[in-house]
N, C-alpha and C positions, 0 to 999 in steps of 0.2 A: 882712319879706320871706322869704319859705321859702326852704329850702333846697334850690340842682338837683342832682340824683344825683349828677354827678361833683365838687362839693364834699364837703370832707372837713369837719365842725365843728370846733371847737378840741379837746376832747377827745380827737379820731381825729389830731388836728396831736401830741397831746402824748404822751410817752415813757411813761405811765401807765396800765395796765387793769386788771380786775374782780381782785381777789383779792392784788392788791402790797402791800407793809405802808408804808408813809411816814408822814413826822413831818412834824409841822403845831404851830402856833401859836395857844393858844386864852389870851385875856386875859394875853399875856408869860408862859407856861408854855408849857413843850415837853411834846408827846405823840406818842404810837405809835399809829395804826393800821392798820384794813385796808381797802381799797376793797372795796366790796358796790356801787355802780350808775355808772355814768355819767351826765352831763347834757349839756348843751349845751356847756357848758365849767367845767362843775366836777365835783364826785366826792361821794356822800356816805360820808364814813367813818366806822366805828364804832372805838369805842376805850374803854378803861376805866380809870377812875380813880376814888380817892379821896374827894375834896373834895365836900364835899355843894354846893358852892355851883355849882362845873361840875355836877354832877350834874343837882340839881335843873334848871340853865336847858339843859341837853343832850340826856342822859337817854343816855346812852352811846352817841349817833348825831350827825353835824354835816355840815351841806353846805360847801365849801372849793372856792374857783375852784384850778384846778390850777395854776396859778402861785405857788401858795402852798407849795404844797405839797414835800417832798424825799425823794427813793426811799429806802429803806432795804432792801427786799430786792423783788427782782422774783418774780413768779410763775409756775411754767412757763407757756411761749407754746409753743400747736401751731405743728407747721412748717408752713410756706404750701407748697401741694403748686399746682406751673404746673399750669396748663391746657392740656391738647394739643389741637392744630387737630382740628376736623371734620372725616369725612371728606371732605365736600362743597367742603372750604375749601381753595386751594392755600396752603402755606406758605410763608413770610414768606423 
């Protein structure tokens, strides 16, 4: 079922966007990375490690439902600038 414009996805629901660094769990190891995309309700991050064994099955990118996920440093957020009425429009 689509979604209607004034639905928010779970991504838009959750405390997480493009460019924050969080740690995640990949096979009972903790990592660090950074948010590069949004999905529907997960995030794909990239991150770097070691281990040829994450390597090879990763390849230093992972898709992660954001519930998995835990902030670790946020990234700046532009300020939300209100919208002032039309002229056309009387005010509220």
């Amino acid at each position: 079922m689509p979604k209607k414009n004034d639905e928010l996805t779970e991504t838009e629901k959750s405390p997480f966007e493009v460019g924050d660094v969080v740690g995640f769990k990949i096979k009972k190891d903790d990592f660090t990375g950074t948010i590069e995309k949004g999905y529907k309700n997960a995030f794909l991050v990239s991150f770097k490690t070691d281990d040829p064994d994450i390597l090879d099955s990763y390849h230093d990118k992972t898709v992660i439902n954001w519930k998995d996920l835990t902030m670790i440093k946020q990234a700046p957020r532009p300020e939300k600038v209100e919208e002032e009425p039309k002229e056309d429009e009387p005010e509220k």
